[in-house]
C-alpha positions as CSV (number, residue, x, y, z in Angstrom):
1,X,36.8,14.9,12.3
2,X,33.3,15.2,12.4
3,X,31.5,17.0,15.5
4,X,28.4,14.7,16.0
5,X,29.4,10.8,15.7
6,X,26.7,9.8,14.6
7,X,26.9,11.4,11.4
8,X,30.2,9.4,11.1
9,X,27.7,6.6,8.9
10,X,27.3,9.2,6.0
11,X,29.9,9.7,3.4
12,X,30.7,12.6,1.5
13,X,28.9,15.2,0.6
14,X,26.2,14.4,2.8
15,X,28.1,14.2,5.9
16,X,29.3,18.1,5.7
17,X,25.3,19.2,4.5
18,X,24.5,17.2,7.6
19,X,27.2,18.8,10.2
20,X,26.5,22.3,8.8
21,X,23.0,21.8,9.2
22,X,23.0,20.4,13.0
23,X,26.1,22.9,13.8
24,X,23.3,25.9,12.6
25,X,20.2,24.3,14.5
26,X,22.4,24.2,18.0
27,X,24.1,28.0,17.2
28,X,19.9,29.2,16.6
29,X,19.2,27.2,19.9
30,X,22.7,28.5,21.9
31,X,21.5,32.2,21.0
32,X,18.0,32.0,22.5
33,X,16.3,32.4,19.5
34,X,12.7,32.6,19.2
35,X,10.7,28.9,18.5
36,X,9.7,30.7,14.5
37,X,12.9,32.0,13.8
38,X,14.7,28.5,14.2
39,X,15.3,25.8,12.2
40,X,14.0,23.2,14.5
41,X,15.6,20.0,12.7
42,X,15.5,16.7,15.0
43,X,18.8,15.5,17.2
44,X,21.7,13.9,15.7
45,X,20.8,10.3,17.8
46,X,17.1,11.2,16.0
47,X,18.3,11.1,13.2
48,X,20.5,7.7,13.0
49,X,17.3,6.4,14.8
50,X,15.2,7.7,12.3
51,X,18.2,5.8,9.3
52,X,18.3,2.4,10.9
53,X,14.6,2.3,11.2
54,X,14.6,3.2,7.2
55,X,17.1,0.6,6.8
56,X,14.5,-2.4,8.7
57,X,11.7,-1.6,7.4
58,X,12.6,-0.6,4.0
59,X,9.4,1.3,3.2
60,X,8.5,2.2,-0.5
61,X,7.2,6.1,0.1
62,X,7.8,7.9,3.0
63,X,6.3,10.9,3.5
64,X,7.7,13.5,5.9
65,X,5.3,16.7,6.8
66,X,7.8,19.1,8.6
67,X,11.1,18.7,6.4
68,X,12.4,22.2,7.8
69,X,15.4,22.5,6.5
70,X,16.1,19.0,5.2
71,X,18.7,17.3,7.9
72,X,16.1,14.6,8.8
73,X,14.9,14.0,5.2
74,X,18.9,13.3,4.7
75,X,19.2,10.7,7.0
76,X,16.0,8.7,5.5
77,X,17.4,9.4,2.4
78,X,20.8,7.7,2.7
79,X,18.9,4.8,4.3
80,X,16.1,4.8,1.8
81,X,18.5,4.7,-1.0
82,X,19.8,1.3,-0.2
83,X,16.4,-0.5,-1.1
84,X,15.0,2.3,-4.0
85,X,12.8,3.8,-1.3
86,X,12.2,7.6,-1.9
87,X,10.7,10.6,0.1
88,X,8.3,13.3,-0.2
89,X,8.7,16.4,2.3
90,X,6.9,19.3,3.0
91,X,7.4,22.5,4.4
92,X,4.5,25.6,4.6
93,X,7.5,28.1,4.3
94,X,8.4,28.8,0.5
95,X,11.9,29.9,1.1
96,X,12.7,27.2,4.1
97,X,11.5,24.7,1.1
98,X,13.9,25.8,-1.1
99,X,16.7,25.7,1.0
100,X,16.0,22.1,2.0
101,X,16.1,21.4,-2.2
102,X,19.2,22.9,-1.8
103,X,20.7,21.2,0.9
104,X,19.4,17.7,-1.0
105,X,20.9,18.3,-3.9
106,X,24.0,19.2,-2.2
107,X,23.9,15.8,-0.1
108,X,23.4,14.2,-2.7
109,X,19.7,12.8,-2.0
110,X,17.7,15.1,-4.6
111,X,17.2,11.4,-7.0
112,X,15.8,10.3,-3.9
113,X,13.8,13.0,-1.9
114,X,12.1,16.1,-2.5
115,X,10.3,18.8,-0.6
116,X,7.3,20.5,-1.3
117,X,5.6,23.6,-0.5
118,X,2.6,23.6,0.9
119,X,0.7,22.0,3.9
120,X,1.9,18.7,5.1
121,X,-1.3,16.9,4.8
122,X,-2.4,18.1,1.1
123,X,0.8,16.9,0.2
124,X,0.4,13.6,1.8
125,X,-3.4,13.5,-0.2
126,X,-1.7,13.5,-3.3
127,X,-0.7,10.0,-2.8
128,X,-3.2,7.0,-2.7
129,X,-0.8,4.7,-0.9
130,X,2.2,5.8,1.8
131,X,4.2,3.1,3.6
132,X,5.5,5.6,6.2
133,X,4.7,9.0,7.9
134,X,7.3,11.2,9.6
135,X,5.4,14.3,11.7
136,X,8.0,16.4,12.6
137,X,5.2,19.6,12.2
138,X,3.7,22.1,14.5
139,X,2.5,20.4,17.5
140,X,-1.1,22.0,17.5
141,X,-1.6,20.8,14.4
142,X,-0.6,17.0,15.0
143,X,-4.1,15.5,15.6
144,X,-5.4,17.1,12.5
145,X,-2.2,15.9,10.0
146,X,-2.4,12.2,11.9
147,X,-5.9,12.5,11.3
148,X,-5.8,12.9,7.4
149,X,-3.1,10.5,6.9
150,X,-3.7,7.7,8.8
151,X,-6.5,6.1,6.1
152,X,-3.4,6.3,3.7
153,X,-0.9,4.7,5.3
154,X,-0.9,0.9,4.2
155,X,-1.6,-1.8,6.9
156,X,1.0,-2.3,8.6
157,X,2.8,0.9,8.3
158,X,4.6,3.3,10.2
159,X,3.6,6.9,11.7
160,X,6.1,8.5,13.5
161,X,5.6,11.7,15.6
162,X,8.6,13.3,16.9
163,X,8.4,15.7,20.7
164,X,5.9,13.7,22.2
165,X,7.5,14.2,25.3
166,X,8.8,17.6,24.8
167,X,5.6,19.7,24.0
168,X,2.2,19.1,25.6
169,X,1.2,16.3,22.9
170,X,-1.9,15.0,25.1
171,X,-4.5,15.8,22.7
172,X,-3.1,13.8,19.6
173,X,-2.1,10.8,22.0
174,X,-5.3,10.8,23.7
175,X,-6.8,10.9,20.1
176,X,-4.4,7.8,18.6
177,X,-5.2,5.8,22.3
178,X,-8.8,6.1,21.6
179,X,-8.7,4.3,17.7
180,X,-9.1,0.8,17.0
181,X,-7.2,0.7,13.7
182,X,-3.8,1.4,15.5
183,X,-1.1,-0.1,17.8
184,X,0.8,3.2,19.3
185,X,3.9,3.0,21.8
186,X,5.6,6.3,23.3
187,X,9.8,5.7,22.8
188,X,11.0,8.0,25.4
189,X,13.9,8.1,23.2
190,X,15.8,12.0,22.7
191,X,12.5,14.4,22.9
192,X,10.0,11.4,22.8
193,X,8.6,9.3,19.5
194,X,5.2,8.0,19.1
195,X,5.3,4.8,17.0
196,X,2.1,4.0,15.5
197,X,1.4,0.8,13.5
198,X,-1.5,0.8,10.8
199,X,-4.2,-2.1,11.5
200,X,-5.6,-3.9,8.6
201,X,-9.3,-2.5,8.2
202,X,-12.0,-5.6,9.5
């Protein structure tokens, strides 16, 4: 029986990578420890949130700069899977990169997603065209990733920014409101999502 019901959509193996992955991010948060020596993976309802949107909009490359650990690039895994979607991840940490590889392979996802080393928005320059962003990164350094990958994101696609509502995010959302080539919406959904829509260029 598995602990989080919303994992109950995932079948085997990735729904014990997943449940050992969100039990470990709560027992990090349960013992008080320090913001860099956790994990810091989204919620549970986060996650389904972040498959069904997968699964409607069915985006070719997704991008993800903050993979942590990997339990979020799972979930847009399963769901990109369904229409031959795939993922690119980063994460600055070396070994925190090669733990999420691990924990792909061992859901199951590694045909599908992949994590790189290295800063989020280097990795997102390596590619001329991105259907959707997930920012999942340090919150300081949200305006500057939004700011180098929002000319790459296709018209009409998707950035997502996770804890708009649980850090101090003013500075990135005052910097999205003021753009022309954008529709943004706060989703005061779990620790707050920023959905921003990708104008075409006039």
């Amino acid at each position: 029986m598995v602990r989080y019901p919303e994992h109950e959509i995932a079948a085997e193996p990735a729904r014990t990578v997943m449940e050992r992955l969100r039990d470990e991010d709560q027992s990090q948060r349960d013992q008080g420890l320090p913001v860099e020596a956790r994990t810091r993976n989204v919620t549970a309802p986060t996650g389904l949130f972040l498959y069904s949107l997968v699964r409607t909009i069915q985006p070719g490359l997704i991008v993800e700069i903050g993979s942590s650990t990997a339990y979020s690039t799972i979930w847009m895994a399963l769901a990109a899977r369904a229409h031959g979607g795939r993922i690119v991840g980063s994460e600055i940490l070396a070994d925190r990169a090669a733990e999420a590889n691990r924990n792909l392979l061992q859901a199951g996802v590694s045909e599908i997603a992949t994590v790189e080393t290295g800063d989020g928005s280097d990795i997102a320059a390596m590619h001329e065209t991105i259907d959707m962003v997930f920012l999942d990164a340090e919150k300081d350094d949200y305006p500057r990733h939004f700011g180098n990958v929002v000319e790459r994101v296709r018209p009409g696609g998707l950035i997502l920014t996770d804890n708009v509502t649980s850090h101090d995010c003013r500075a990135l959302l005052e910097m999205i409101r003021a753009r022309d080539d954008v529709i943004t919406q706060t989703i005061p959904f779990e620790r707050g999502l920023e959905y921003t829509v990708t104008l075409q260029q006039s």
